[in-house]
C-alpha positions as CSV (number, residue, x, y, z in Angstrom):
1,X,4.2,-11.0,-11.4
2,X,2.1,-7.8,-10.1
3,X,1.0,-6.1,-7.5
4,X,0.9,-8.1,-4.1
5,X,-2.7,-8.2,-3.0
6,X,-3.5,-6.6,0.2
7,X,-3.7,-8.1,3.6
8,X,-7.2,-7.5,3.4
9,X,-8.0,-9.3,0.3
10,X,-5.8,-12.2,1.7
11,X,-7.8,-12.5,5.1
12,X,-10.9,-12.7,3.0
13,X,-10.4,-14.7,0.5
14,X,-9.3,-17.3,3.2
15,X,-12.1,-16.8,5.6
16,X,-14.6,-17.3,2.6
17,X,-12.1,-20.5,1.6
18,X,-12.1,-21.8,4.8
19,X,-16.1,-21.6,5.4
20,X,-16.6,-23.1,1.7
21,X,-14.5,-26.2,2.8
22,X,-16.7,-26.5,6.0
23,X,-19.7,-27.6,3.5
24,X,-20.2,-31.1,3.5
25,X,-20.6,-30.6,-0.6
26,X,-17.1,-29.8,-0.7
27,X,-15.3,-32.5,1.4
28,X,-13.4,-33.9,-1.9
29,X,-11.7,-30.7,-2.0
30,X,-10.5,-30.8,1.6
31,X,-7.9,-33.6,0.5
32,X,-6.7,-31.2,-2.5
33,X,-6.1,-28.3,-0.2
34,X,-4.6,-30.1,2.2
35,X,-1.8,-31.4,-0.4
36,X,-1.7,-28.2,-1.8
37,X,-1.2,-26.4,1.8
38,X,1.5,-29.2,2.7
39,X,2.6,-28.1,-0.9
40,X,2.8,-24.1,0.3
41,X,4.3,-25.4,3.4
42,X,7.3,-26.9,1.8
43,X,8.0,-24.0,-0.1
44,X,7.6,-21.6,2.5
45,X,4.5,-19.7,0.9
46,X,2.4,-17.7,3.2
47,X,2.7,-20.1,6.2
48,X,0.8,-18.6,8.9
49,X,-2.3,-18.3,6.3
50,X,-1.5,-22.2,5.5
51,X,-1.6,-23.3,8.6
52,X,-4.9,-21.2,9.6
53,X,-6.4,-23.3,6.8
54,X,-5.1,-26.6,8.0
55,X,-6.3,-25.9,11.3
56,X,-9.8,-25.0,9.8
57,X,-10.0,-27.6,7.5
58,X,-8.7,-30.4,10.3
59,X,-11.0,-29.0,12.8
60,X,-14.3,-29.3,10.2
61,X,-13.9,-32.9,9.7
62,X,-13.6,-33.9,14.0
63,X,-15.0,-36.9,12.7
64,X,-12.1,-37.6,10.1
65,X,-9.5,-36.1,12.4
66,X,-7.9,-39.3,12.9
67,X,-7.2,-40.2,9.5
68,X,-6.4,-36.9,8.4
69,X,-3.2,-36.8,10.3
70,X,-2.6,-40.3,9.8
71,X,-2.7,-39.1,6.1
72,X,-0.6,-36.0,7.0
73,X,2.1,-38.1,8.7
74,X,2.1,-41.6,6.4
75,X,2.3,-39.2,2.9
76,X,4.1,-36.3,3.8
77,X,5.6,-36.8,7.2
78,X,4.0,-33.6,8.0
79,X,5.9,-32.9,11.5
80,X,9.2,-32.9,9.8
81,X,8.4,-30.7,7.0
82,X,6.3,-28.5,9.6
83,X,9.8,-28.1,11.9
84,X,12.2,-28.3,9.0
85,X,10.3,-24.8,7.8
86,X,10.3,-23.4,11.3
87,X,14.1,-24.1,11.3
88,X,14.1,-21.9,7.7
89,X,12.3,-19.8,9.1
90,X,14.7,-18.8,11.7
91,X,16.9,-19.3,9.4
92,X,16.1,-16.7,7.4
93,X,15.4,-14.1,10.0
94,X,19.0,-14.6,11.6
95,X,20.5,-13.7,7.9
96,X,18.1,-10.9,8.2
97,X,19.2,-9.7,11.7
98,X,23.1,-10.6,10.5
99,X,22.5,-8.1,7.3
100,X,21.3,-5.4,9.5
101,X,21.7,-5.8,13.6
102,X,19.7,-2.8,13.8
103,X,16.3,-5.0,13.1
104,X,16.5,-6.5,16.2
105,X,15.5,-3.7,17.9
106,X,12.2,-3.7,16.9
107,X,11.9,-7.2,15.6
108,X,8.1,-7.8,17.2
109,X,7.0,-4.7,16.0
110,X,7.9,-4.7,12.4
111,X,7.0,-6.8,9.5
112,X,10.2,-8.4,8.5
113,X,8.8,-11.4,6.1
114,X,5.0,-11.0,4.7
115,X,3.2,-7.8,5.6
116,X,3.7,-10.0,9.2
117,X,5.6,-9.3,12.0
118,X,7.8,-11.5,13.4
119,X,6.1,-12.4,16.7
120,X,3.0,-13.4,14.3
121,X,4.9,-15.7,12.3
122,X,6.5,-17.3,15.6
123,X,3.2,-17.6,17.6
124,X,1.3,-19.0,14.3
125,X,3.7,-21.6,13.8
126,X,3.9,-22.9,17.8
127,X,0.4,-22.3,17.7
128,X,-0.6,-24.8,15.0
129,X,2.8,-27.2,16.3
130,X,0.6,-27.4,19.4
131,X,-2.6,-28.5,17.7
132,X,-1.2,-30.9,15.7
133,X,1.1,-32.5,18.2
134,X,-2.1,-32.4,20.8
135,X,-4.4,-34.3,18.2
136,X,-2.0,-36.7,17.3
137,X,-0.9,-37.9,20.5
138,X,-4.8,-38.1,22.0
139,X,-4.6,-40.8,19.0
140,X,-2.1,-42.8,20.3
């Protein structure tokens, strides 16, 4: 509805959310944003910030790690929503590069989708696929 807030304000805002969640006083909330960040997920809303936060939020509760996931997997079926939105993601960025060939030129130096460039948004996402595969299958 108005101006898009800079990627300043964005950074902060989640480095101060992200620090706030690490407080044992708020590990009720850590459920909500979770949901909410699956939520975001599925709609495609600022995903690289999303998954910072799942990462940050996972990592503060090591000793709820476990049943995080298993919470991530049993509710949501996290994995598939987290590759279905890769696969949009790409998506997207192929009807981008159909559009206008002349993109892919300097498609890892440009900010195609976010105020991020495209090499951020790949390397975020394979980054947090990693994490998440890696803790889940140590629980196996």
């Amino acid at each position: 509805t108005g101006k898009p807030l800079s990627t300043d304000v964005v950074q902060k805002a989640s480095e101060n959310l992200k620090e706030l969640l690490k407080k044992p006083q708020c590990s009720s909330q850590r459920e909500i944003y979770l949901k909410k960040s699956v939520d975001h997920i599925k709609e495609g809303k600022s995903v690289p910030s999303i998954l910072n936060l799942i990462t940050s939020i996972l990592k503060s509760s090591m000793y709820r790690l476990d049943e995080d996931i298993l919470t991530l997997e049993k509710e949501h079926n996290f994995l598939t929503i987290l590759v279905e939105e890769i696969n949009d993601y790409m998506s997207g960025i192929r009807q981008l590069l159909a559009k206008d060939p002349a993109l892919r030129s300097d498609l890892q130096d440009r900010a195609l989708v976010s105020n991020r460039i495209h090499g951020d948004h790949i390397r975020s996402r394979l980054s947090f696929l990693q994490f998440y595969i890696t803790q889940s299958l140590a629980k196996v």
